[in-house]
C-alpha positions in Angstrom: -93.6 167.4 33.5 -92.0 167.1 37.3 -88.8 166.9 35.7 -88.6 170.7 34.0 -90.8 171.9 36.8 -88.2 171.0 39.1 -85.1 171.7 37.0 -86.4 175.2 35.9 -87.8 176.6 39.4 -84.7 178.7 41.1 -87.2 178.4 43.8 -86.7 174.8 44.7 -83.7 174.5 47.5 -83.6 171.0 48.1 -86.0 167.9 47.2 -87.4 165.5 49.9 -87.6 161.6 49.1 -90.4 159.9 52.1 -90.2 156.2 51.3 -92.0 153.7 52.9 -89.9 151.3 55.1 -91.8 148.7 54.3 -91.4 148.9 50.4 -89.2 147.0 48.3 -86.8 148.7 46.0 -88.3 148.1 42.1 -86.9 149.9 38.6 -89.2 153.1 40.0 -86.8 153.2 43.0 -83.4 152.7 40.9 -85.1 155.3 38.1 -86.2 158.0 40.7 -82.7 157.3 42.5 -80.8 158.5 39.1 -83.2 160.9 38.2 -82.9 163.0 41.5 -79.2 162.9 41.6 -79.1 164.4 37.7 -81.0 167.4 38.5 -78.5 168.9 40.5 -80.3 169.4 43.4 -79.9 169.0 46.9 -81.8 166.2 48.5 -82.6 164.5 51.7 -84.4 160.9 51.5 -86.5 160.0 54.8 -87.5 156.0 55.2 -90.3 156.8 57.3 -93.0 154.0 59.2 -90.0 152.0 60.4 -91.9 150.8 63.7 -93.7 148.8 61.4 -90.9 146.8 60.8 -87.7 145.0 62.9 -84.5 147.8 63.6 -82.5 145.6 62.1 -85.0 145.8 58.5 -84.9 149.5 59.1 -81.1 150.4 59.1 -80.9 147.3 56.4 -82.9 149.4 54.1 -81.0 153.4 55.3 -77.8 151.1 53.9 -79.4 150.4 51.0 -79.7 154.0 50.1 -76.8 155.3 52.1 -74.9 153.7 49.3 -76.5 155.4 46.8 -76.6 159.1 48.5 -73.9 159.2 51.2 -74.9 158.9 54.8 -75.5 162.5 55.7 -79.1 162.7 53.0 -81.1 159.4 54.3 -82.8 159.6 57.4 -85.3 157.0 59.4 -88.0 158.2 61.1 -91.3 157.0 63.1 -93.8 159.1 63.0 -95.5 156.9 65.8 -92.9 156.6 68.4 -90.7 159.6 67.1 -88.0 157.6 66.6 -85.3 159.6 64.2 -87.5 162.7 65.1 -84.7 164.8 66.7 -82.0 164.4 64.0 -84.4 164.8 61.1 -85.7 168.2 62.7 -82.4 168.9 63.2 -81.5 168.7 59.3 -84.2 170.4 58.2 -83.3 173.3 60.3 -79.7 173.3 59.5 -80.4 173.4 55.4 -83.1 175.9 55.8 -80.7 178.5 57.2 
């Protein structure tokens, strides 16, 4: 149902992926992973909560998915202690023009 809703609406500029830091990667992860990059669209993946974990845990897991996406799409970010804040705004506001 997501799927045609998303492929069919001209509407739809770009999709955001918020992931959970803290999560590990399953076969939902590796299926949403494909599924995003077949529709077409343009995407942005943000691995928010990261001052619940260590740095180093943090940019482990933007790796993970830079790999998958290229490093200018995934984004960490702390809500909390605004950590990534200024970058991620930064995005957003560049793809929205």
């Amino acid at each position: 149902m997501i799927d045609g809703y998303i492929r069919k609406n001209n509407f739809i500029r770009r999709l955001i992926w918020v992931y959970d830091v803290r999560r590990d990667t399953d076969e939902l992860d590796n299926n949403v992973m494909r599924w995003i990059v077949s529709t077409g669209h343009n995407f942005t993946m943000v691995i928010t909560k990261i001052d619940k974990v260590s740095k180093n845990e943090a940019f482990q897991k933007k790796r993970l998915f830079e790999k998958n996406f290229g490093n200018d799409r995934v984004f960490i970010f702390s809500s909390k202690d605004g950590y990534g804040r200024e970058i991620l705004l930064s995005h957003i506001f560049n793809i929205a023009k």
